[in-house]
N, C-alpha and C positions, 0 to 999 in steps of 0.2 A: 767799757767792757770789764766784768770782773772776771780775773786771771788769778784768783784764786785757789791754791790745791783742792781737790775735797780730799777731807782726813773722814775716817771712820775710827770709830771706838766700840769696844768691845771688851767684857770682862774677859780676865787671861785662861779660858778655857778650850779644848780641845777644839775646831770647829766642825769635826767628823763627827760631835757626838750626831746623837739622835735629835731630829729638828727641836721637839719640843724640849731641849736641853741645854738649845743656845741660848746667851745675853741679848736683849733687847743691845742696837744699836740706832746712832742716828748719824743721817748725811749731814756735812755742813763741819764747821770746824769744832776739834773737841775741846773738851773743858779739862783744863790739864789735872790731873789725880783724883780726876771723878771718874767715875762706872757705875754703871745700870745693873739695876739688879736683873738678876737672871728671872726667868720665866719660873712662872707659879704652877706643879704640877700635877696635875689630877693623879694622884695617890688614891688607890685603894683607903680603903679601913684600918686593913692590915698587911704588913710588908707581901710580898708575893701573888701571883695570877689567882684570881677570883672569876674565872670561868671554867666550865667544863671540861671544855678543850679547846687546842690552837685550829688542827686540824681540821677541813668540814667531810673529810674521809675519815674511817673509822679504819685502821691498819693494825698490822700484826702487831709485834712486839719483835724490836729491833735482834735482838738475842737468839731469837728462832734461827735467825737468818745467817747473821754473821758472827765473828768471834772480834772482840777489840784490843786493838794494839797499840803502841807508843805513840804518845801525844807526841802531836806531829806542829801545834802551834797555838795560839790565846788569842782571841780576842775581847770585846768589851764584853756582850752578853752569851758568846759559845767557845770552846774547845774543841778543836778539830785531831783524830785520832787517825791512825792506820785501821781499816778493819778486812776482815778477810771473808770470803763468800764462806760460807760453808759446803761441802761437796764439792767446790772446782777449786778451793784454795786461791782465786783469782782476788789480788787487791786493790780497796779502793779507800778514801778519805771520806770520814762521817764528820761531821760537823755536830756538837750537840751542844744546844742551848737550853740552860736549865729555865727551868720555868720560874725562880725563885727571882730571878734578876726580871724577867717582865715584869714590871711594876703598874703599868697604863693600860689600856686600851690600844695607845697610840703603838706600844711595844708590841700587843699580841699583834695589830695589823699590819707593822711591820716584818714580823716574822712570816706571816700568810702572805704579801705581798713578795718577797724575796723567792720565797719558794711558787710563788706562782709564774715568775718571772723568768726563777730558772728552766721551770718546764717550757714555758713558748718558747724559749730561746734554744732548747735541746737542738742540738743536731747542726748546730751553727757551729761549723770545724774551727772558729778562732775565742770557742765558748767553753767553759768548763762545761761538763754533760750532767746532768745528775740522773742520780738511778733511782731515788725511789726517795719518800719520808715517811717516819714512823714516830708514833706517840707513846709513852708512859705518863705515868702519875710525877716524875721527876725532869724530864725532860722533852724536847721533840729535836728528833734525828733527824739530818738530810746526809743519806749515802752520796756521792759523788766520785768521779771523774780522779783517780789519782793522778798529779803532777809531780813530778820526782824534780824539776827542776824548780762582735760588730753589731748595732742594736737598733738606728734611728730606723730602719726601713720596715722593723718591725715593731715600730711604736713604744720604742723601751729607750726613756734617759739613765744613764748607768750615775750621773754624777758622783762619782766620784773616784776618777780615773787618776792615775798613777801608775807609777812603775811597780810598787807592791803587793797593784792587784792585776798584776799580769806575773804568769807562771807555764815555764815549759813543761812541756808533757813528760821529756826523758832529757839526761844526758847527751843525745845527741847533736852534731850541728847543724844539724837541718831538721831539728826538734821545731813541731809549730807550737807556735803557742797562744796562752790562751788568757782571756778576760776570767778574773773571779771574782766575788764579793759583791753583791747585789743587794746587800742589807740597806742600802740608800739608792737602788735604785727605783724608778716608778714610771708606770704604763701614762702617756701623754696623747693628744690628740692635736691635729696641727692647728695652730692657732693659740694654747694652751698659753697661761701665765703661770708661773708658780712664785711662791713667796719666801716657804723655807729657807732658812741658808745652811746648807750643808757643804761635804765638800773636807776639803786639806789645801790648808793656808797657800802654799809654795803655785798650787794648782787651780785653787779657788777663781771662777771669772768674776771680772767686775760688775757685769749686770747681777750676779749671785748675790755678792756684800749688800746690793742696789734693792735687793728683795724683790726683782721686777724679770725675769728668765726662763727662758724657752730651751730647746735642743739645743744651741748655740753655745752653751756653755759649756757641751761635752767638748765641743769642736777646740775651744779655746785650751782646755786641760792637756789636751791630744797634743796643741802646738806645744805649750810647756813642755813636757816630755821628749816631744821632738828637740826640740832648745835643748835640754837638760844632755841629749843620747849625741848632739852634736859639740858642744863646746863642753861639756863636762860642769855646767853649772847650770844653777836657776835663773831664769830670765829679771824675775823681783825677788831682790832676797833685803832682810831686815836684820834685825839682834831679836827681834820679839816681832809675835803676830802683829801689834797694832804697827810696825814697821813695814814689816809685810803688806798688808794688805791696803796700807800707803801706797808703797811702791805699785801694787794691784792695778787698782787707781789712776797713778799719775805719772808713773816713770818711762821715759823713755825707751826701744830695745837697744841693746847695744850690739852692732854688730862690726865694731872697729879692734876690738880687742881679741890678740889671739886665744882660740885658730882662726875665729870667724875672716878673716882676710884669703886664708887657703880654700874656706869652704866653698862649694861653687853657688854663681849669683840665681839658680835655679831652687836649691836647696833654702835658700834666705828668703827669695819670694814667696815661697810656699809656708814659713815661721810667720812670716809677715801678714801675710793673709789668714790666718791661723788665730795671730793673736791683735786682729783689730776690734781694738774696743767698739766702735760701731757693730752693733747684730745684725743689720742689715748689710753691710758693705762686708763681715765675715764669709770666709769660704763654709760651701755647705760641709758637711758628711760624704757625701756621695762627689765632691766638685774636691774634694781631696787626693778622694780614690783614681780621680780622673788625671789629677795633675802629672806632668812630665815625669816631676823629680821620683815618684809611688813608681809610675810604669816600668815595668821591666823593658831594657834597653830604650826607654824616653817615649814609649808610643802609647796614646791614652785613647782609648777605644770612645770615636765618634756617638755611637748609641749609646742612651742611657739605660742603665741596671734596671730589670723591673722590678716593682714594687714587689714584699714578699706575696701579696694577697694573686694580684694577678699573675704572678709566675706560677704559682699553688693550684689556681683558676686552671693555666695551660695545660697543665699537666692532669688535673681531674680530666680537663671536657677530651683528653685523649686517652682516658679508660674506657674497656667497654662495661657492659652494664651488669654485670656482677661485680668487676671489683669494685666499681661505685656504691653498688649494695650491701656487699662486706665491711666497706668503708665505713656505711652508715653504721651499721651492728657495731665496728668497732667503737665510734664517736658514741654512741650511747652508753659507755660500757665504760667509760674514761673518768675520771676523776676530776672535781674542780677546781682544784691546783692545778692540773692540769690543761682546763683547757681555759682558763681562768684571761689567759694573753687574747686566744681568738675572741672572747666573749667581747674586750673590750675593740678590738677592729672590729667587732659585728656592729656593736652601739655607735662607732665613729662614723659610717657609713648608712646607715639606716639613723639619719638625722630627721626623719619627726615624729622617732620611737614608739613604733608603730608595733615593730617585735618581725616587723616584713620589708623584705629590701627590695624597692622596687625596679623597675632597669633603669631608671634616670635617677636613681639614689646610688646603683652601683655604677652606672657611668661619671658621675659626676664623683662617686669616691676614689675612682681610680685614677682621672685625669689627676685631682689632687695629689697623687703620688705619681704624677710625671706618666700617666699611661698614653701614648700615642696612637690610638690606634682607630680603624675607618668604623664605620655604624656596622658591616655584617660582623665583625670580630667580636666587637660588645653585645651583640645580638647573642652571638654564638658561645661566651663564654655565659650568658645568663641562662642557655635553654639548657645548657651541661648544668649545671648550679642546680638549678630548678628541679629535684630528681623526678617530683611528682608533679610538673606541667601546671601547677596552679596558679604561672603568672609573676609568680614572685619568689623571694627565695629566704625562708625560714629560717630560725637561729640553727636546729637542727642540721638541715640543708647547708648553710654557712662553713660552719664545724667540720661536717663530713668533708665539703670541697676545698678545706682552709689546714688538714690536720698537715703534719709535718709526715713525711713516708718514714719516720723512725720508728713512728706510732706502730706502722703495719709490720715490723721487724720482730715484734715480741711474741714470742711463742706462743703465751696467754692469751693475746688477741687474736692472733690463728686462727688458735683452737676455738676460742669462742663466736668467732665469726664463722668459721668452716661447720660448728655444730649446728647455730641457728638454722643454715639450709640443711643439714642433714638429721631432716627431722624425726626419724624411726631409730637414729643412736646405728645404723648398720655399718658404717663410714667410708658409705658413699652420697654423692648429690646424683639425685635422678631426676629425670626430666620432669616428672611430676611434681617433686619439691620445691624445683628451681622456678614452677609455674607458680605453687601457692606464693611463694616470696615474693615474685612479681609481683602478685595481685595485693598481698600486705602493701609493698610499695606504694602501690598507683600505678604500677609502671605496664604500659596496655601494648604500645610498640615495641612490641622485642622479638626476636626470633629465637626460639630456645634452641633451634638443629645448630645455628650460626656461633651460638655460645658454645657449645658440647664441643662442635668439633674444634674448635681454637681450644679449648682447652683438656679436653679430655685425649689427652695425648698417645693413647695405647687403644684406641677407638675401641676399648667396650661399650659405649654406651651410658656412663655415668663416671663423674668424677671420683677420685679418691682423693686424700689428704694432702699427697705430694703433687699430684697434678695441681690443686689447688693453690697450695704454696710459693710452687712454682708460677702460675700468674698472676699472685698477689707481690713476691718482691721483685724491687727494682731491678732489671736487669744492667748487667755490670757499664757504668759508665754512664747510667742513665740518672743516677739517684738526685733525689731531689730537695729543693732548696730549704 
């Protein structure tokens, strides 16, 4: 049996760059003061972006909106500023990556894929939020979420996790906080390989260096960190990355040296699990969240988390049939960075891309994400889904019962959902309008007297805007995932 180290080598560059900016490595043992040349990169003609635009929205111009303030921090290809709303003086952090430094293909799609990533993830309380992005001739802005100091369930690998890219909201101590930097993150589907090696050395998994990795990798970065937040060091540490990523590899953990003796033998089971090199015998994402040591007071809740798609599912097929219909008007009306995250749950699940999800295509994509549940329930989350009864359930359809309730918080969408039924501009919905919009729909079973009065709250007789409003958001305690 050979008991062999594996060594990895690699030219001494960053290994955060951008995938197509790492050095070719190989497994197996190295050749001592040789290195591979680095990858050959599809360059333009000439230095800087040779397309149009990043964006596949057409947006204001960032200035309109806001005022900019003191650089707030550097990265490779953006600067991140203070900027202030205009009219509320409320602030928030822009990000602005100049267009001059995309040099690839590979750069613009990573910059559309970061901000697409952001938006699915909106609304996730341990997520940076972003508020909007805008294009010039010099740059493209992403507004976001100021910070003065969770991804697999919705099909997002973040790789490349650290304590860097976590940031509290405020000064305070019971400040939550939050996940940032998604310029290397990417939307996966379960079963998925990936090749890239990206990542920071201290954190990097060994299936990563292996070029052969799934979600598993996050899980492992996660333990690092945990390591790091519990004895005050790195689990593999080197003099140089090829030391590093040695240690990756092959090193034992050490948990004899202090404090690790004071730490409790619950808190080490959970490192350990965390960071086994095997991807299969790894703990999951979700089998983390569960463990003793995470639980507040040690109690890990028996039922598993639903998946984001069927909790989103629950929550549609328990609206009635306007705000379904608003729902829809809104999902039309949205942007493709936007909705850019469901698109790709829509494709994961409607596996013989058809463009139609059938009920044994969403049965079968939910069980894959741990769904539990008897045949009237799958029935019943499909016939909610279904808004126009055809059987099956449309990308449109999807989107609408898949959006995030943050989506329905913006004023803009209100209004434009509230106008579509208030077709004569009077501002109000009357029973007559509320009927055409049915019949646009498809939608044949509905009672309009049944609608009015649940929401027409001062019974005159037709909705006004605040009635409206009022049973489009969540009610307090109810908001959802």
């Amino acid at each position: 049996m050979n008991n062999t180290k594996t060594t990895i080598e690699i030219s001494p560059q960053r290994l955060n760059s951008k995938p197509s900016q790492l050095s070719e490595f190989n497994e197996g043992k190295a050749e001592t003061g040789k290195q591979k040349k680095a990858h050959n990169l599809k360059r333009q003609s000439c230095a800087g972006l040779k397309v149009d635009s990043v964006l596949q929205t057409r947006t204001g111009h960032l200035k309109e909106y806001y005022n900019l303030g003191r650089k707030l921090g550097q990265g490779q290809f953006g600067t991140t500023f203070l900027c202030i709303k205009k009219g509320t003086g409320k602030e928030f952090a822009c990000k602005s990556i100049a267009k001059r430094k995309l040099m690839t293909i590979d750069d613009v799609d990573d910059v559309k894929r970061e901000i697409q990533i952001m938006h699915h993830l909106s609304g996730h309380p341990n997520v940076i939020s972003i508020k909007g992005s805008y294009e010039d001739s010099m740059a493209v802005h992403v507004v976001m979420e100021l910070c003065a100091g969770a991804c697999h369930a919705m099909g997002v690998m973040h790789r490349d996790l650290k304590p860097e890219n976590f940031l509290f909201v405020n000064q305070e101590e019971d400040s939550p906080l939050k996940a940032i930097d998604f310029g290397l993150s990417i939307f996966f589907k379960p079963g998925d390989t990936l090749t890239d090696v990206v990542g920071s050395p201290y954190y990097v998994a060994p299936e990563v260096l292996r070029k052969r990795y799934g979600p598993e990798a996050d899980v492992w970065s996660a333990g690092v960190i945990t390591y790091i937040l519990l004895s005050g060091v790195p689990p593999f540490w080197g003099e140089t990355e090829q030391e590093i990523f040695n240690e990756v590899l092959n090193a034992e953990l050490d948990f004899s040296s202090d404090p690790w003796p004071n730490i409790s033998e619950s808190a080490k089971e959970l490192v350990r699990k965390m960071l086994d090199r095997d991807t299969k015998k790894r703990i999951t994402a979700h089998e983390v969240l569960r463990h003793p040591w995470v639980q507040v007071d040690g109690v890990a809740p028996d039922k598993p988390l639903d998946s984001v798609v069927l909790s989103r599912l629950k929550q549609f097929s328990a609206m009635d049939k306007l705000k379904k219909m608003a729902l829809r008007v809104i999902a039309q009306r949205l942007s493709e960075e936007e909705i850019a995250g469901l698109k790709e749950m829509f494709k994961m699940i409607d596996t013989d891309g058809s463009g139609q999800i059938t009920y044994d295509e969403l049965k079968e994509g939910l069980k894959k994400f741990g769904a539990d549940l008897a045949e009237p329930e799958f029935h019943a989350l499909m016939q909610a889904a279904d808004i126009n009864n055809s059987g099956t359930i449309d990308y449109e359809e999807f989107v609408t019962a898949t959006l995030h309730l943050n989506k329905i918080e913006r004023e803009d969408n209100l209004l434009a959902a509230f106008s579509y039924f208030d077709r004569d501009g009077s501002g109000y919905i009357t029973p007559d309008e509320l009927q055409k919009a049915c019949q646009e729909f498809g939608i044949e079973d509905i009672r309009l007297d049944e609608i009015m009065k649940e929401v027409d709250a001062d019974n005159d007789g037709r909705i006004d805007y605040n009635e409206f409003v009022a049973m489009m958001l969540p009610k307090v305690g109810k908001k959802g995932a």
